[in-house]
C-alpha positions as CSV (number, residue, x, y, z in Angstrom):
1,X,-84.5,-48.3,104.1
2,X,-85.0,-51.9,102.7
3,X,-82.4,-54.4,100.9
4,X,-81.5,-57.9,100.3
5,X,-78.8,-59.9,102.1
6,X,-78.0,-63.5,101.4
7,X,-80.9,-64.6,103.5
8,X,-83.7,-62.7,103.9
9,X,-84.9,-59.2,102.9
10,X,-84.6,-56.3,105.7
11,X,-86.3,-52.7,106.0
12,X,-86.6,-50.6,108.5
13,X,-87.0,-46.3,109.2
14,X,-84.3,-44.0,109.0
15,X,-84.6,-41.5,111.7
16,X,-81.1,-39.0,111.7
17,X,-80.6,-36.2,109.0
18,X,-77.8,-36.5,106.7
19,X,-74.7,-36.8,107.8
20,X,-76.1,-38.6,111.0
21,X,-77.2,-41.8,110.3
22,X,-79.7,-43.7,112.5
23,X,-81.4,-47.2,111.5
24,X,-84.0,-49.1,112.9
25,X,-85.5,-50.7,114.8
26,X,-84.3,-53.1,111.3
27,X,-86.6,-56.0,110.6
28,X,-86.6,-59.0,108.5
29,X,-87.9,-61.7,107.1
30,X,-87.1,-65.3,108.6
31,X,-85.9,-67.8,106.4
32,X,-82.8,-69.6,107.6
33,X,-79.6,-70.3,105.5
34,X,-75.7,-70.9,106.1
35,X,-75.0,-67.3,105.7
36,X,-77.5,-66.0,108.5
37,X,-74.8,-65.8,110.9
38,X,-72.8,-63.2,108.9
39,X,-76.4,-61.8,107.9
40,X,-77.2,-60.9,111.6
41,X,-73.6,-59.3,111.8
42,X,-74.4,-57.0,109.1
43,X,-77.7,-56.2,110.4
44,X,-76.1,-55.5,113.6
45,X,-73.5,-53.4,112.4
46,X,-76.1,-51.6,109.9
47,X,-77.9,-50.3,113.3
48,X,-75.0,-49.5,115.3
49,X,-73.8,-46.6,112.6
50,X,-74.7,-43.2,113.6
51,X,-72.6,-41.1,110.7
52,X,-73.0,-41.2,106.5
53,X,-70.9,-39.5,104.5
54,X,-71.8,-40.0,100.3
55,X,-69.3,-39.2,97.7
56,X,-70.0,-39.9,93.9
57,X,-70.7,-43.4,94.3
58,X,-70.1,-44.6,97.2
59,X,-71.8,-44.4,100.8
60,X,-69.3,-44.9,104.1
61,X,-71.2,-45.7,107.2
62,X,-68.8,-45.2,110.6
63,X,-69.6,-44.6,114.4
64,X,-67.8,-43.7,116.9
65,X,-66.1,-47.2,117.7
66,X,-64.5,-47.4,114.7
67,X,-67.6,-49.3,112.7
68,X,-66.6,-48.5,108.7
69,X,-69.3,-49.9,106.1
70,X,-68.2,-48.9,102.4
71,X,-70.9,-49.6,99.9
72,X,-70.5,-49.0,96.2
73,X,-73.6,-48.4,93.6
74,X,-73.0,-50.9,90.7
75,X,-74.1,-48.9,87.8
């Protein structure tokens, strides 16, 4: 897995079979910016999902306390 957030550029091993979801251990580059607090957040939450579930377009990332991460594909 590897992406882009406002800050730096992460990556990192998925490790679950779909629909489990494990990530990590995520790493990063270090550059520091305004946004890096809500970067780490994200990050954070990112490894603390443990369940995928893909429709169409979109990808929902959950766990069990009530984490939901909706991402949509822009094409």
């Amino acid at each position: 897995m590897a992406g882009a957030g406002p800050c730096n550029r992460y990556f990192g091993a998925m490790t679950a079979t779909y629909p489990a979801f494990a990530a990590g251990p995520i790493g990063s580059t270090r550059i520091a910016c305004p946004e890096l607090a809500a970067e780490t957040a994200f990050l954070d939450a990112l490894q603390s999902a443990t369940r995928s579930e893909v429709t169409e377009n979109t990808l929902l990332l959950t766990n069990a306390d009530g984490l939901r991460m909706l991402f949509k594909t822009t094409d």
